[in-house]
N, C-alpha and C positions, 0 to 999 in steps of 0.2 A: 462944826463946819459942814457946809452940806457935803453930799459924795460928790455932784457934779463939777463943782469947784476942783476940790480935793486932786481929784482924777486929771481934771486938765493942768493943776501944779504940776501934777507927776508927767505928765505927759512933756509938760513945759522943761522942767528939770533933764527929762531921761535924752530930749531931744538936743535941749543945749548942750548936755556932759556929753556926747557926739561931736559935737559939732566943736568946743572949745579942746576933746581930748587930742583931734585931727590938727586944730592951728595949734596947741601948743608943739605938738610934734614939727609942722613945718615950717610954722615962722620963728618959734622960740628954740628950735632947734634939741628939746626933749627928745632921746631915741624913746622907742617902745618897742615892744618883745611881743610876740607871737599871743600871747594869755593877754596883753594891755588892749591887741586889736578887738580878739573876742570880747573884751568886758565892754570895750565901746560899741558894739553891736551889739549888744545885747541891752545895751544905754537905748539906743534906738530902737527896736523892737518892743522893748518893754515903754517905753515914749509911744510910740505908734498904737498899741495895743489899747495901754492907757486912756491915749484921745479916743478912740473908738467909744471904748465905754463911757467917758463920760459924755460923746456926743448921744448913745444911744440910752444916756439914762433914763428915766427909769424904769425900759424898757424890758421883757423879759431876755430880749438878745443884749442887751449891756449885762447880765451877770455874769454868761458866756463870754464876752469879751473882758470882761474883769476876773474874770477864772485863767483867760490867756496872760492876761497881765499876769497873777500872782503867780503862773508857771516861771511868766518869763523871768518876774524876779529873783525866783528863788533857786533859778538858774545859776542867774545872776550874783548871787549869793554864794552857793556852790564855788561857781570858778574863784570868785572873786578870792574866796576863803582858802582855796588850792593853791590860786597866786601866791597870797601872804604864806603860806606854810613853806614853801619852796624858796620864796625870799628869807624865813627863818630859819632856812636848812633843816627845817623841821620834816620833810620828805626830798626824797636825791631829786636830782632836775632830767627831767623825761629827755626822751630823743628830741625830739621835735623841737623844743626851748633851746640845745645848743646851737651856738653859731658854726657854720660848717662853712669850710674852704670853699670857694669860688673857685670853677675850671673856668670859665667865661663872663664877659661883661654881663653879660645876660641873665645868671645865676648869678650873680653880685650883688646886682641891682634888687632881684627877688630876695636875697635873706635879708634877717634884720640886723640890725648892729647891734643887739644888745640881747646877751639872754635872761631868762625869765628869772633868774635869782639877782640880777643885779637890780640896784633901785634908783631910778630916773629922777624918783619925784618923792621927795617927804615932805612932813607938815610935823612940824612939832616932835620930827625923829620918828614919825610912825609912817609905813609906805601909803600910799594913797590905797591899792586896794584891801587892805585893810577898813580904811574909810565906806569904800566899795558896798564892802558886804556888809559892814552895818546899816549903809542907805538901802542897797535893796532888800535885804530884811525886812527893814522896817514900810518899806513899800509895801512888800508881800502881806508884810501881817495887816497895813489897810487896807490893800484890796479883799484880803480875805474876812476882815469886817464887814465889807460892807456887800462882801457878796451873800452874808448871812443877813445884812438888813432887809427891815422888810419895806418895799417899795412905797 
């Protein structure tokens, strides 16, 4: 498959898993946790990135931007992997993932409903990020392909 293609799949993917993680939360009514909002930006950044390089293929500034890509994925990867360990109780749940009391509408409105160990969303019994870091994984490892190809 060419990279140019390839690249703007990923681009395609990283920008719609953005864009569907937001409407499942407000119209389907799915809470998410503080780790769900990072992994969707990072859905998007590595989407943005993505497009770049494939617009700038086969450029010497698209390997540059496909190097941002496989950071961004393997970012991506990272949390994503941190997520699932903490919905496995496999590490304690950080400060930051608890749900903390509301003194004000205001601070209500700001937390989320749901902390980072609970699981909104499976597929087959498995949590979605889970799913996560094996996709941007394997993102990472083609962008890191084809930043070794030769133009």
């Amino acid at each position: 498959m060419y990279p140019r293609i390839l690249l703007f799949l990923m681009a395609f993917v990283g920008i719609s898993g953005f864009l569907v993680g937001f409407a499942l939360e407000l119209l389907e009514h799915f809470p998410a946790c503080i780790l769900c909002h990072v992994e969707r930006w990072i859905f998007l950044a590595g989407g943005i990135a993505s497009f770049f390089a494939g617009l700038w293929w086969p450029r010497f500034s698209s390997k540059l931007a496909c190097g941002v890509a496989c950071f961004t994925w393997l970012g991506g990867s990272a949390v994503a992997l941190y997520h699932s360990a903490i919905q496995f109780h496999l590490l304690p749940l950080p400060h930051f993932c608890t749900i903390q009391e509301a003194d004000s509408l205001d601070s209500f409105l700001k937390t989320s409903s749901i902390s980072c160990d609970q699981r909104s969303l499976e597929l087959f019994g498995i949590p979605v990020p889970l799913y996560l870091a094996a996709l941007f994984t394997v993102y990472a490892l083609l962008c890191l392909r084809m930043m070794r190809k030769k133009s």
